[in-house]
Gaussian input, Z-matrix of N, CA and C with variables (Angstrom, degrees):
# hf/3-21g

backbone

0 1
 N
 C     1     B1
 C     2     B2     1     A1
 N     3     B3     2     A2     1     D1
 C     4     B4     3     A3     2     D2
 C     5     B5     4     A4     3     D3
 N     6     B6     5     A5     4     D4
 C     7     B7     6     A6     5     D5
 C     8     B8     7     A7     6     D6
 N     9     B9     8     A8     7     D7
 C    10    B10     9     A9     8     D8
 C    11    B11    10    A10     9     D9
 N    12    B12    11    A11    10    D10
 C    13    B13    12    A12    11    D11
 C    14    B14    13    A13    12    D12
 N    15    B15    14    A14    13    D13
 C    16    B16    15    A15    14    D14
 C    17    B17    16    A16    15    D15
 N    18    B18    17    A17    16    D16
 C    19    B19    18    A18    17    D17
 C    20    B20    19    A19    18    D18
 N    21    B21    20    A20    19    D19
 C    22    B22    21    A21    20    D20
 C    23    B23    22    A22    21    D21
 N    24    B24    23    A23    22    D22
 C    25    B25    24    A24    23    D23
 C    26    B26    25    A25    24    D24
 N    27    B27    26    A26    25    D25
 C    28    B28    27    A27    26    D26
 C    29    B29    28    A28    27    D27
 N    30    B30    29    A29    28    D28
 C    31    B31    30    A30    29    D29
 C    32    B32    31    A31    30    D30
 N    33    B33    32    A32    31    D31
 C    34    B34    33    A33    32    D32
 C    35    B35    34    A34    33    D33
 N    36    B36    35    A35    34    D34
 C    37    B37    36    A36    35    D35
 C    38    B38    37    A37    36    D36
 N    39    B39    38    A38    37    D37
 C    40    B40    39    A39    38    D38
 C    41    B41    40    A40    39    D39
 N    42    B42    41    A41    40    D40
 C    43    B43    42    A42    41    D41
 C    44    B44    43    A43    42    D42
 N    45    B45    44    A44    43    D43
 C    46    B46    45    A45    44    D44
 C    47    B47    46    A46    45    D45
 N    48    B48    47    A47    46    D46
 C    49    B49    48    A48    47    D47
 C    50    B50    49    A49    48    D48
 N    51    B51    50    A50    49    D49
 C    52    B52    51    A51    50    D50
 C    53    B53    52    A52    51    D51
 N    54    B54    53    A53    52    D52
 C    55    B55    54    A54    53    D53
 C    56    B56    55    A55    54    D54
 N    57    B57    56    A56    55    D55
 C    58    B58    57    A57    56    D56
 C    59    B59    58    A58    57    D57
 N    60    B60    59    A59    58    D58
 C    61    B61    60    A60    59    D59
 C    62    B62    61    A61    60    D60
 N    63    B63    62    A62    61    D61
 C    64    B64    63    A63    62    D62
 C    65    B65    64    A64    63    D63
 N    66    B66    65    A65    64    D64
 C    67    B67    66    A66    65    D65
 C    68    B68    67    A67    66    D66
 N    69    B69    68    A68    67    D67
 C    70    B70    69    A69    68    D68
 C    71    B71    70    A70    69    D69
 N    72    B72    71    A71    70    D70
 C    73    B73    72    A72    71    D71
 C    74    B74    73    A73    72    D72
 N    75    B75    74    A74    73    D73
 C    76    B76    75    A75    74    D74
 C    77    B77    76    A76    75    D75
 N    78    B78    77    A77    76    D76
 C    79    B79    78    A78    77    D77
 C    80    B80    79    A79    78    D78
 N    81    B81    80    A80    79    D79
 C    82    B82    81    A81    80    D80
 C    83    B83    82    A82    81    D81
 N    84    B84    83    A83    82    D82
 C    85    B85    84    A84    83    D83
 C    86    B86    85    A85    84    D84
 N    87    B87    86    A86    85    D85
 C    88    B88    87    A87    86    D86
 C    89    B89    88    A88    87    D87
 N    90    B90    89    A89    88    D88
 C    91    B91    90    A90    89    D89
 C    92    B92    91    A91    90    D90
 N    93    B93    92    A92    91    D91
 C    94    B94    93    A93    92    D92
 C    95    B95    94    A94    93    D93
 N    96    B96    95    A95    94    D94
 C    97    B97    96    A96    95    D95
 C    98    B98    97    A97    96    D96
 N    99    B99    98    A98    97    D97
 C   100   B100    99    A99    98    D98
 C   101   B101   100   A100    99    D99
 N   102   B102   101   A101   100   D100
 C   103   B103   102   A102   101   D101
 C   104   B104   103   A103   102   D102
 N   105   B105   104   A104   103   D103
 C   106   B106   105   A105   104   D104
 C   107   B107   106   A106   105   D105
 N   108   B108   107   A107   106   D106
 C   109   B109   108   A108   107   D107
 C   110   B110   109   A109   108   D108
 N   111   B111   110   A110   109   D109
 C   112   B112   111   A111   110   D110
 C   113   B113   112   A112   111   D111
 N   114   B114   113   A113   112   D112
 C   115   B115   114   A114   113   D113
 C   116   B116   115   A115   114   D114
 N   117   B117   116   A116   115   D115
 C   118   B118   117   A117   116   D116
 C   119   B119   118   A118   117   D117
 N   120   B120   119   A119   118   D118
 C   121   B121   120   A120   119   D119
 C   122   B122   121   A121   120   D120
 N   123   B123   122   A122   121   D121
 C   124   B124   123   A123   122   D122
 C   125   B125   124   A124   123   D123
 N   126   B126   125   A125   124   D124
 C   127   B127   126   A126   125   D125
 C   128   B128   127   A127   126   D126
 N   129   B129   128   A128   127   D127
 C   130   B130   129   A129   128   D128
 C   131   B131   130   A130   129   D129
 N   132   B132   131   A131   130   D130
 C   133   B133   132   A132   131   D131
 C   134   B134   133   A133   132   D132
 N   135   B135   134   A134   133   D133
 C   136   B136   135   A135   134   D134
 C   137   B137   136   A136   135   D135
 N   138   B138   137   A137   136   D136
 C   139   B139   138   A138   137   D137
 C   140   B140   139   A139   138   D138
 N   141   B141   140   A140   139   D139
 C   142   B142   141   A141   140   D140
 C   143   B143   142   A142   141   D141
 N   144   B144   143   A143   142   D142
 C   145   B145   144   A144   143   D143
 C   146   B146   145   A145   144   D144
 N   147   B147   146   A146   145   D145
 C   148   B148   147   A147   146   D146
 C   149   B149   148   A148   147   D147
 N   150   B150   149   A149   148   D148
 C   151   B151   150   A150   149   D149
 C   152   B152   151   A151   150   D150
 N   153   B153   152   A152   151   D151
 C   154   B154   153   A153   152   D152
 C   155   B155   154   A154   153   D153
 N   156   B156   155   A155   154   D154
 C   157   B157   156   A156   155   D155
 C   158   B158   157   A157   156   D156
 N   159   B159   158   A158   157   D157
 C   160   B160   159   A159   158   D158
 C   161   B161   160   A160   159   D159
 N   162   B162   161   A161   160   D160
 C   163   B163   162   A162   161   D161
 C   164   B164   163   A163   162   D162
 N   165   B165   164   A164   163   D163
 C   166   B166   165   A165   164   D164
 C   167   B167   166   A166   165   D165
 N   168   B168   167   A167   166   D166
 C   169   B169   168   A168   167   D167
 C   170   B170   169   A169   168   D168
 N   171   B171   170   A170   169   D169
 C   172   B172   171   A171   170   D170
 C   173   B173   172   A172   171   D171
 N   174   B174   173   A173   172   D172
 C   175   B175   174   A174   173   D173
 C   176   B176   175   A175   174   D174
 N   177   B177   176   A176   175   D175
 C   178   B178   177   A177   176   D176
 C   179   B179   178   A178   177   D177
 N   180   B180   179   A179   178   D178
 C   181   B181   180   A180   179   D179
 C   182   B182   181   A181   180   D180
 N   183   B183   182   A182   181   D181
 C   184   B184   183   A183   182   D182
 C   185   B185   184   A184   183   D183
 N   186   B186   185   A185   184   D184
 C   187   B187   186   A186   185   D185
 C   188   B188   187   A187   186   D186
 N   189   B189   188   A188   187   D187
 C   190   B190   189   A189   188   D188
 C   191   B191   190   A190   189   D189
 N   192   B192   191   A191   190   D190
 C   193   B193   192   A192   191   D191
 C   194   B194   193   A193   192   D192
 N   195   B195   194   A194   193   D193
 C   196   B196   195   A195   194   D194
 C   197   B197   196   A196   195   D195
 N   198   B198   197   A197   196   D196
 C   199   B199   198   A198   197   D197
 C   200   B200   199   A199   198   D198
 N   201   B201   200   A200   199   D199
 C   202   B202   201   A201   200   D200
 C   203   B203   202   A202   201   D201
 N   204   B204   203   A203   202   D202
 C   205   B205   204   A204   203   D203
 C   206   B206   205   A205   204   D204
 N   207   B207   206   A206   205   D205
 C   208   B208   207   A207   206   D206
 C   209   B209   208   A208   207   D207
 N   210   B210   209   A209   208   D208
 C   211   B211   210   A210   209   D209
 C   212   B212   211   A211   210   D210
 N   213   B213   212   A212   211   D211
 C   214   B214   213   A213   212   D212
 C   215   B215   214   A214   213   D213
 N   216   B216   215   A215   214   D214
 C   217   B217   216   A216   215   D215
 C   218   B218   217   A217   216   D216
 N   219   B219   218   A218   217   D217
 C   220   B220   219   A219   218   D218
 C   221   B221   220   A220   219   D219
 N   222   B222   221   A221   220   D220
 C   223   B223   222   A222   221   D221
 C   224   B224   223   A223   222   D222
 N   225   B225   224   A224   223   D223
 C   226   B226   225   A225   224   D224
 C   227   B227   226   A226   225   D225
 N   228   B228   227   A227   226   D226
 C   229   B229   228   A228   227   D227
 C   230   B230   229   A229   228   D228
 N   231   B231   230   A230   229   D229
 C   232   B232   231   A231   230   D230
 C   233   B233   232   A232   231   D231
 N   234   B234   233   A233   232   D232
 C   235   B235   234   A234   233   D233
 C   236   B236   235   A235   234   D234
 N   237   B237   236   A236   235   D235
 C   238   B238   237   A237   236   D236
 C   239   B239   238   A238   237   D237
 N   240   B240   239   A239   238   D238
 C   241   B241   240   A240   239   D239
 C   242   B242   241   A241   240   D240
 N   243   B243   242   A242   241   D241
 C   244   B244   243   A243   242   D242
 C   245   B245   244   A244   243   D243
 N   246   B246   245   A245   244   D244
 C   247   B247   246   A246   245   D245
 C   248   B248   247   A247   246   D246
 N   249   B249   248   A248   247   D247
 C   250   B250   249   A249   248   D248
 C   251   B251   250   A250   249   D249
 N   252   B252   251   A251   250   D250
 C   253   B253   252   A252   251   D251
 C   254   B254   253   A253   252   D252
 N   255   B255   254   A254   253   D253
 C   256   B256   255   A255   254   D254
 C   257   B257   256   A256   255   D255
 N   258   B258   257   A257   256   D256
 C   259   B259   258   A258   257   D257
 C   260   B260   259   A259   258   D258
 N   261   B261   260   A260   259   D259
 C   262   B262   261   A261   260   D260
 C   263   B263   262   A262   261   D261
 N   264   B264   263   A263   262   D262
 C   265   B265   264   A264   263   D263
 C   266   B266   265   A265   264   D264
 N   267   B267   266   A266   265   D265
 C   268   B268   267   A267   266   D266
 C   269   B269   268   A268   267   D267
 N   270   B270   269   A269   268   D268
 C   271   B271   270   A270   269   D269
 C   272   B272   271   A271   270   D270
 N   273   B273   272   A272   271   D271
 C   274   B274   273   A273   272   D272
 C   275   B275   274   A274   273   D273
 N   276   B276   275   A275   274   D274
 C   277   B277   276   A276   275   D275
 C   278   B278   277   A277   276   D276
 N   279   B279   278   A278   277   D277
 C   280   B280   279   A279   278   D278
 C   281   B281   280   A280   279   D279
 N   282   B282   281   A281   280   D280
 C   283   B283   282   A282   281   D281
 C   284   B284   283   A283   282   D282
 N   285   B285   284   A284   283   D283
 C   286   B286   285   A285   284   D284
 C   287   B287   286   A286   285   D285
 N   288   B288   287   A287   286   D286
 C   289   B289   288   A288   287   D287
 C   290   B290   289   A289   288   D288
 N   291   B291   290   A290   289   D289
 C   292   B292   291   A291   290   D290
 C   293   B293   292   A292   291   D291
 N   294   B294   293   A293   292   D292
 C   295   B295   294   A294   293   D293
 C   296   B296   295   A295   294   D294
 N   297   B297   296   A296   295   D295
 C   298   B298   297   A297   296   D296
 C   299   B299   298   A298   297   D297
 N   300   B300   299   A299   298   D298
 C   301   B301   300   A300   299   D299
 C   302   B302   301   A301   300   D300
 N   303   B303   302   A302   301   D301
 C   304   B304   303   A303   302   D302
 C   305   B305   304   A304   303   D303
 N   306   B306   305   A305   304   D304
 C   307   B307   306   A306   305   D305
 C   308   B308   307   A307   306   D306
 N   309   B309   308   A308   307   D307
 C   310   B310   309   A309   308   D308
 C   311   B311   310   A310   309   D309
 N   312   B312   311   A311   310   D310
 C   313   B313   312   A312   311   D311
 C   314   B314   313   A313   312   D312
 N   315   B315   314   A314   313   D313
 C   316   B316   315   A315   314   D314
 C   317   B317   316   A316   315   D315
 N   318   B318   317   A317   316   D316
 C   319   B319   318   A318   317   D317
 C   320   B320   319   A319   318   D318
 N   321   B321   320   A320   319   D319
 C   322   B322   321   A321   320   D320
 C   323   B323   322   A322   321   D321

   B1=1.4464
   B2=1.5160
   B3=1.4559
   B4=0.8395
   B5=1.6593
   B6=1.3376
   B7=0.9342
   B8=1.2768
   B9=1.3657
   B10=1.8493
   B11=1.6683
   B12=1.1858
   B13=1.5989
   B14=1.3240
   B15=1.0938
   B16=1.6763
   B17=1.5310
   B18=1.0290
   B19=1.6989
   B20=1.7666
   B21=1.3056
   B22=1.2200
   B23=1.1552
   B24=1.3305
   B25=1.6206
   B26=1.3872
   B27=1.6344
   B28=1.3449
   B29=1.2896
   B30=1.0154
   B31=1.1869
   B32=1.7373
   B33=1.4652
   B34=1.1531
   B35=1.6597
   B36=1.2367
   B37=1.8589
   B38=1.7103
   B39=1.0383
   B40=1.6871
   B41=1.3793
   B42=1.5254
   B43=1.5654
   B44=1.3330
   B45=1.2104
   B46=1.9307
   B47=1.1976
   B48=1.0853
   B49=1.7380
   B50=1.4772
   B51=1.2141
   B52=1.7807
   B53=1.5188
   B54=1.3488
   B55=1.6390
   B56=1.4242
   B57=1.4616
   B58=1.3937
   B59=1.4599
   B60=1.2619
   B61=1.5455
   B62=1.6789
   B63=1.1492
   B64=2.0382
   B65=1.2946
   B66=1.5172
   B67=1.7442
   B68=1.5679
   B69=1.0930
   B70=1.7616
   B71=1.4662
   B72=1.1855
   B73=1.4087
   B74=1.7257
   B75=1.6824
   B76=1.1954
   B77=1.7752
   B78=1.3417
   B79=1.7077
   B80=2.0289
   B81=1.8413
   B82=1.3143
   B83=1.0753
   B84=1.5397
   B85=1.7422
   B86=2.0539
   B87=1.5477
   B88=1.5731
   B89=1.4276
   B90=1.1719
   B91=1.4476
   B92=1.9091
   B93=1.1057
   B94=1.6310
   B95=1.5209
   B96=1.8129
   B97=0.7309
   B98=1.9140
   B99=1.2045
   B100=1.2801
   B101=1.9041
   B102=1.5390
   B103=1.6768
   B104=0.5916
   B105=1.9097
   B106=1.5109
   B107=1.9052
   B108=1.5723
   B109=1.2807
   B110=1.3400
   B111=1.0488
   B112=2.0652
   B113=1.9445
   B114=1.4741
   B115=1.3777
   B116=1.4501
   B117=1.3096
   B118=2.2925
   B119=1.6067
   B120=1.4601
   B121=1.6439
   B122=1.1945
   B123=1.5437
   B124=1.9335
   B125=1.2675
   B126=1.2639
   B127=2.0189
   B128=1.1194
   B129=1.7332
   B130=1.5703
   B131=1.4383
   B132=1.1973
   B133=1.7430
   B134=1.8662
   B135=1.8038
   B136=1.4053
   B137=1.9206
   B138=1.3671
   B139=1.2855
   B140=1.5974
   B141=1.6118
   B142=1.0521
   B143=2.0787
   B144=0.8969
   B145=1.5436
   B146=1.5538
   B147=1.2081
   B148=2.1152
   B149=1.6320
   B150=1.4127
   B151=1.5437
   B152=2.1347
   B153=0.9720
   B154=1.2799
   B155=1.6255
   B156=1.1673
   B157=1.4557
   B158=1.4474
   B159=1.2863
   B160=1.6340
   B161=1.4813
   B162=1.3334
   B163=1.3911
   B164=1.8474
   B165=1.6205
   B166=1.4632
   B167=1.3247
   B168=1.6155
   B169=1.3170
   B170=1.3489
   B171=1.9224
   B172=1.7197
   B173=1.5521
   B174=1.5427
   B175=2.0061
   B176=1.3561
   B177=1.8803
   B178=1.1161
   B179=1.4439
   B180=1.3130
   B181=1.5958
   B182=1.9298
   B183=1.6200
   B184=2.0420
   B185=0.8738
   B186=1.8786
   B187=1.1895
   B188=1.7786
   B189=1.7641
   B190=2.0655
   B191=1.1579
   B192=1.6649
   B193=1.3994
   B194=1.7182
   B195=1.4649
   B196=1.0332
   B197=1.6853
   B198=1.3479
   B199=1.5195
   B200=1.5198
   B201=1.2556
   B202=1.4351
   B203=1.7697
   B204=1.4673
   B205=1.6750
   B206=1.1982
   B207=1.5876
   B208=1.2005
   B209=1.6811
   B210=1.4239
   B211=1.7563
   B212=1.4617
   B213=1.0545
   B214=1.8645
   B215=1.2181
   B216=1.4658
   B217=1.5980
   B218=1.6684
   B219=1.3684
   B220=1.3074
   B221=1.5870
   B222=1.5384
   B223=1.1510
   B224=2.1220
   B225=1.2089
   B226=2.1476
   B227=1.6139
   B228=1.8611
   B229=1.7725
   B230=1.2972
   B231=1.4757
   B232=1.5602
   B233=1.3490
   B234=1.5070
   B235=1.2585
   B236=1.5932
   B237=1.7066
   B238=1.4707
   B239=1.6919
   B240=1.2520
   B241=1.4133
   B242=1.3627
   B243=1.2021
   B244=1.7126
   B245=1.6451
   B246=0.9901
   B247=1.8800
   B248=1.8877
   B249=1.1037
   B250=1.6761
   B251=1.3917
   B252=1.5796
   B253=1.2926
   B254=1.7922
   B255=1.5796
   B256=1.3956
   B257=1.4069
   B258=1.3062
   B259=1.6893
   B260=1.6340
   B261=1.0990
   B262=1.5235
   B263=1.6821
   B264=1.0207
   B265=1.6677
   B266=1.2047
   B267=1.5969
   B268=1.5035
   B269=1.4042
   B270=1.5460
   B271=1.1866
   B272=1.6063
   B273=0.8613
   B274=1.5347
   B275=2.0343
   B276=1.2814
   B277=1.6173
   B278=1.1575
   B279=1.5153
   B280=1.4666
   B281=1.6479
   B282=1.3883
   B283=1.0409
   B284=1.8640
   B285=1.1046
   B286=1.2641
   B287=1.6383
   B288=0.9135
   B289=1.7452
   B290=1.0330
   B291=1.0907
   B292=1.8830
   B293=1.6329
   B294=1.5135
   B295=1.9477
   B296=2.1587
   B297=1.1316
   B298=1.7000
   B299=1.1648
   B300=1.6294
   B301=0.7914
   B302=1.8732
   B303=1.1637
   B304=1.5945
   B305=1.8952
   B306=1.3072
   B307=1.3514
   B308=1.3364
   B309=1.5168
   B310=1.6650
   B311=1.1112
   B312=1.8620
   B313=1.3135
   B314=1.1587
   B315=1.5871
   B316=1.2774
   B317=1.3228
   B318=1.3041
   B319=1.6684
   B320=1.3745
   B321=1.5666
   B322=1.1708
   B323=1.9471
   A1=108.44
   A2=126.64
   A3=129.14
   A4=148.29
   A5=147.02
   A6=142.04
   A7=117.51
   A8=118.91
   A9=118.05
   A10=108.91
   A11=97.34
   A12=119.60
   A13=98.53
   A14=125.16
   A15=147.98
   A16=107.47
   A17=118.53
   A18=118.62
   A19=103.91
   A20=97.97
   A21=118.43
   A22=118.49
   A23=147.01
   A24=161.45
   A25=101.24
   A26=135.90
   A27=101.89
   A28=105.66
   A29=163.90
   A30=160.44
   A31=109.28
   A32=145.43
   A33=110.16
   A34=124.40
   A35=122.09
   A36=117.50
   A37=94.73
   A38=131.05
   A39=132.06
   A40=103.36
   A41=120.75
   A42=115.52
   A43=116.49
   A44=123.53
   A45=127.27
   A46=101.96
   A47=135.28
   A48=129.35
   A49=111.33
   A50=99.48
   A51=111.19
   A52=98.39
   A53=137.37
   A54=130.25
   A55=95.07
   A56=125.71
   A57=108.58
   A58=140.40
   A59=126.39
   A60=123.73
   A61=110.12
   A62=107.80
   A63=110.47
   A64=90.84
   A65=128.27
   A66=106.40
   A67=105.96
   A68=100.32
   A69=102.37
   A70=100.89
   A71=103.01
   A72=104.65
   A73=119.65
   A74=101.81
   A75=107.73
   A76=99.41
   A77=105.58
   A78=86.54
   A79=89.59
   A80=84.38
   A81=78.79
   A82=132.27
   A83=139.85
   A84=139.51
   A85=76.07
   A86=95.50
   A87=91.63
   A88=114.26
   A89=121.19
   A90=133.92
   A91=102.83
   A92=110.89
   A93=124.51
   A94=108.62
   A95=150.86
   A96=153.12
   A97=124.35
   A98=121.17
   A99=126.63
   A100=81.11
   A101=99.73
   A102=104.48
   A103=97.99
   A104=116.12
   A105=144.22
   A106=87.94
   A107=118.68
   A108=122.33
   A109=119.81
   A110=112.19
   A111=128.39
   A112=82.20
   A113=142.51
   A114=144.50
   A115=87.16
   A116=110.07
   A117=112.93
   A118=88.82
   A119=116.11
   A120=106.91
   A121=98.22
   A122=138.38
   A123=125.88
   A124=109.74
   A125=115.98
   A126=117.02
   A127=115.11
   A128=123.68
   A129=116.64
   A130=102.76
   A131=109.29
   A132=105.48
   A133=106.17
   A134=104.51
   A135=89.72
   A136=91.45
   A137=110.07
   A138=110.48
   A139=120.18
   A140=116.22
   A141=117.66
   A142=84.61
   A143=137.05
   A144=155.38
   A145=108.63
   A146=107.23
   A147=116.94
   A148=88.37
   A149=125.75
   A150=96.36
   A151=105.50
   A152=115.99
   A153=120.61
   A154=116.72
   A155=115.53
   A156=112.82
   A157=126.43
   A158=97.84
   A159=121.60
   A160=120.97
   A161=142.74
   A162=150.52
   A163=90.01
   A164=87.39
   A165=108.22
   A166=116.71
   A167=119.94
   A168=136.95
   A169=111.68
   A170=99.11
   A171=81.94
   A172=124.44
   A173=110.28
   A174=99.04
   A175=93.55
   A176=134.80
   A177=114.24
   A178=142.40
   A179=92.31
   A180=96.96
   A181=115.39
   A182=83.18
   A183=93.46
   A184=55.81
   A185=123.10
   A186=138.19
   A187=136.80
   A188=70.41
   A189=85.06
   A190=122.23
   A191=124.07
   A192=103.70
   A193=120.51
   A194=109.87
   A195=116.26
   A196=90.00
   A197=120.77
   A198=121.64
   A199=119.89
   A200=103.56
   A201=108.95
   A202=101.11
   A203=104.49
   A204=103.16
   A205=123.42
   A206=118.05
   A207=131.53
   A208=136.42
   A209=100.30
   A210=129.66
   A211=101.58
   A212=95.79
   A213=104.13
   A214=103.79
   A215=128.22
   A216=134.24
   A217=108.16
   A218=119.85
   A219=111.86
   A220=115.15
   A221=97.86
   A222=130.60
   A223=112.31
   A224=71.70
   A225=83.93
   A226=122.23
   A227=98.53
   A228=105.52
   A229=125.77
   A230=104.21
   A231=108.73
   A232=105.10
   A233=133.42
   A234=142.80
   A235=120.12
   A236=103.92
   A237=94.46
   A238=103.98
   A239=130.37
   A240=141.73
   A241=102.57
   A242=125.03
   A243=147.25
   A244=96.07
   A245=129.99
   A246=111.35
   A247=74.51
   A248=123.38
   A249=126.58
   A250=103.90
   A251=122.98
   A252=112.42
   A253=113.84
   A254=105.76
   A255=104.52
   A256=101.96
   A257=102.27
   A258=103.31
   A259=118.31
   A260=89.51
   A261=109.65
   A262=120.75
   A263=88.90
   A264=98.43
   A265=110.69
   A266=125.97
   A267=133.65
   A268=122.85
   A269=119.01
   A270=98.96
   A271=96.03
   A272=161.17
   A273=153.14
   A274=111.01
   A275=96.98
   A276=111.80
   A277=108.47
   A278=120.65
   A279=113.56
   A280=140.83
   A281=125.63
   A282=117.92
   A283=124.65
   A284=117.54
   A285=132.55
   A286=84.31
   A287=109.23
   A288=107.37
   A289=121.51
   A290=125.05
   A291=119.86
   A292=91.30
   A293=115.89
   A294=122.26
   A295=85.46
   A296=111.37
   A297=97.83
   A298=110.38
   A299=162.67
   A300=147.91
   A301=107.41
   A302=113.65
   A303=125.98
   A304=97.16
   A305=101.85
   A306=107.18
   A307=103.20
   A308=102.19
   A309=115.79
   A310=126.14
   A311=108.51
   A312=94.55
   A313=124.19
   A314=137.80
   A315=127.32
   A316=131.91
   A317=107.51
   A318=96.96
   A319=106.95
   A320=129.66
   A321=158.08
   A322=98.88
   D1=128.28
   D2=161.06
   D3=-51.06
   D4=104.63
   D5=-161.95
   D6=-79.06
   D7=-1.34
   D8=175.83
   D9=-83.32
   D10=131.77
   D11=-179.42
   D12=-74.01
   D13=126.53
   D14=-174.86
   D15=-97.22
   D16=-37.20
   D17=-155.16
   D18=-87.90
   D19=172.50
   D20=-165.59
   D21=-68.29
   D22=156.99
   D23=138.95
   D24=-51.19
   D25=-1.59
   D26=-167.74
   D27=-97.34
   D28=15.40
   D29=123.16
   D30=-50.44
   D31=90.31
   D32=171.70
   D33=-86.32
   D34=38.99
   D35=159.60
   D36=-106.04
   D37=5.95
   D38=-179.11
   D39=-72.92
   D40=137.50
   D41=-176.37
   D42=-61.16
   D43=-28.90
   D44=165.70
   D45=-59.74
   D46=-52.09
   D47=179.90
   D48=-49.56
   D49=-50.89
   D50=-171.89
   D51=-77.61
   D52=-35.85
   D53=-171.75
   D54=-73.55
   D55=-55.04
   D56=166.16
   D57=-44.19
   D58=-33.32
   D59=169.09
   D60=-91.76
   D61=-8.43
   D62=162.22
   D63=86.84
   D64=-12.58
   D65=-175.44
   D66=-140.19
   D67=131.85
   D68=-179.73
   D69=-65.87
   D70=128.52
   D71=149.53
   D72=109.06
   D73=7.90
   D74=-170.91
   D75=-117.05
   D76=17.27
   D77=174.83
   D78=-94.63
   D79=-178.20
   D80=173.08
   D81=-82.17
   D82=178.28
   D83=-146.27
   D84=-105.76
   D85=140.97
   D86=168.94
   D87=-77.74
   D88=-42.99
   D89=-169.00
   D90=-56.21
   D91=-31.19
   D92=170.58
   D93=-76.46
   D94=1.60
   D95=-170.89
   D96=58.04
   D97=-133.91
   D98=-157.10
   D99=-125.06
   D100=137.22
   D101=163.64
   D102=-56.77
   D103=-174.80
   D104=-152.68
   D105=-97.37
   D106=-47.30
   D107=173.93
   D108=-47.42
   D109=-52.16
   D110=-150.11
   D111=-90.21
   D112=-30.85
   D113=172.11
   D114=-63.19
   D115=-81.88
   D116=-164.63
   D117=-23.96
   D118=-62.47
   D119=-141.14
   D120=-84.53
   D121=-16.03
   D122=165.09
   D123=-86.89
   D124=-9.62
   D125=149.76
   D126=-58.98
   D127=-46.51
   D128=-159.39
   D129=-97.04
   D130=-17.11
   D131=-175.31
   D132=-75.17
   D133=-41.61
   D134=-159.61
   D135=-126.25
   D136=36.22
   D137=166.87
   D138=-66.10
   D139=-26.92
   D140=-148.89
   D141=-108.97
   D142=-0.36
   D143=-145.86
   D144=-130.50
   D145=-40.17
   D146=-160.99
   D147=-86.44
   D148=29.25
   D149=-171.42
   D150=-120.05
   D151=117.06
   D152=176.28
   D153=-86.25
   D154=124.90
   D155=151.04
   D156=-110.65
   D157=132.24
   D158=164.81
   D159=-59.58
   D160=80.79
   D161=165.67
   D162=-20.19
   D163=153.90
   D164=177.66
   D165=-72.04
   D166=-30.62
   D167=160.49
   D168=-36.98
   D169=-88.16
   D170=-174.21
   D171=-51.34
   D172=-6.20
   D173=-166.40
   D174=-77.56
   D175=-37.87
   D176=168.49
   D177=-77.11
   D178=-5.10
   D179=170.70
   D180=-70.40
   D181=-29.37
   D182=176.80
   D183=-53.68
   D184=-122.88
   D185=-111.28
   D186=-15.66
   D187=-60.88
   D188=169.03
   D189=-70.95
   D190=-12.42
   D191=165.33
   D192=-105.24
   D193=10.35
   D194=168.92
   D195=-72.42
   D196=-77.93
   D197=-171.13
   D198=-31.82
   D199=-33.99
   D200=-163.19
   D201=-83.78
   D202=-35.71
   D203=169.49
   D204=-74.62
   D205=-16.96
   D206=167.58
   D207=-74.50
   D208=-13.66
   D209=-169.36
   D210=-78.11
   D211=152.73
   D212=176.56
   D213=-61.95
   D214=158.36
   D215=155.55
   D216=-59.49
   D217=138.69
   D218=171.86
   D219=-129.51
   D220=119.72
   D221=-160.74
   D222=-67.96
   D223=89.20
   D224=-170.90
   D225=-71.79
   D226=-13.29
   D227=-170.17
   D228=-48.76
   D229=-37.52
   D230=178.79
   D231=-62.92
   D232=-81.77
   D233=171.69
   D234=-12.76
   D235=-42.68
   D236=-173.30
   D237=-94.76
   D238=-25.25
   D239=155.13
   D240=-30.24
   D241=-68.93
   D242=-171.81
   D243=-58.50
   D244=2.20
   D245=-143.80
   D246=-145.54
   D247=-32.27
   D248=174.05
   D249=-78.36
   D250=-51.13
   D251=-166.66
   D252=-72.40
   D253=-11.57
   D254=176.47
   D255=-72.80
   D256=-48.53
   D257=-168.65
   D258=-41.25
   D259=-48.70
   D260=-176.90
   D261=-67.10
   D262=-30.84
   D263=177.44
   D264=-89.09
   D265=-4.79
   D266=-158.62
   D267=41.28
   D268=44.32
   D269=161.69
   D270=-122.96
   D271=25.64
   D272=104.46
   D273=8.96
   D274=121.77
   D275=178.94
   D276=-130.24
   D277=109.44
   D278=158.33
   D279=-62.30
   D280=112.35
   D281=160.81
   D282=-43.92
   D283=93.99
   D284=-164.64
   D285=-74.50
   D286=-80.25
   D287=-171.76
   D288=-50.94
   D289=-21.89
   D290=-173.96
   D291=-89.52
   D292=-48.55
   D293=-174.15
   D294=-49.24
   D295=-64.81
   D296=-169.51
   D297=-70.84
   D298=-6.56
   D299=133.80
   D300=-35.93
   D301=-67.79
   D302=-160.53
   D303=-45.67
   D304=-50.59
   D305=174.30
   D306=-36.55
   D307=-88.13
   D308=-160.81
   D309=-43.58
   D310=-19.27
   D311=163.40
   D312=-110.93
   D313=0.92
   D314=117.81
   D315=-8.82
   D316=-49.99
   D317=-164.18
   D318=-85.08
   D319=-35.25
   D320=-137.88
   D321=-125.30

C-alpha cells in the first residue's frame, strides 16, 4: 500500500493541507473566510464568468405573479349560486360559440 497522500488541498485543516505548509495551523481559519489576496484573485479569474442573466420572460412572469398575489380575492358566490339556480330550473343556455372559441384558443 502506498504511503503518498492523493487528496486534495481544498480543505485547508485536512492533514495534506497542513503536511504541505510544514506547520499546523498556519493556513487560513475557514470560519474567517478567504484573505483579502486569495478574494482579489477569485474576483479576477471568475469576475468576467459569475454573471447570470434573467431573460425578460421570467422578469415578467415575476411581475404578474407578484400582481396576481397582490390582487384582491374575487368573490364568485353570487355568480355561481345564479349559474346553479339556472341549471336547475333548466333555463341555462350555452354559448356554443364563445365555449368553441375558448377552446380554440386554448389549444392553439
Amino acid at each position: 500500500m502506498s504511503s503518498i497522500d492523493t487528496r486534495s488541498t481544498f480543505f485547508p485543516k485536512s492533514r495534506s493541507a497542513q503536511a504541505e505548509t510544514g506547520k499546523v495551523g498556519t493556513q487560513i481559519d475557514v470560519a474567517n473566510g478567504n484573505s483579502p489576496e486569495r478574494t482579489t484573485e477569485i474576483m479576477d479569474r471568475t469576475g468576467a464568468d459569475a454573471k447570470v442573466n434573467i431573460g425578460d420572460g421570467v422578469k415578467d412572469f415575476a411581475r404578474i405573479k407578484k400582481a396576481a398575489m397582490n390582487a384582491p380575492e374575487q368573490d364568485n358566490s353570487e355568480k355561481i349560486a345564479r349559474l346553479k339556480a339556472q341549471i336547475a330550473a333548466g333555463t341555462y343556455e350555452v354559448d356554443y360559440d364563445g365555449l368553441a372559441d375558448k377552446i380554440l384558443t386554448s389549444e392553439y
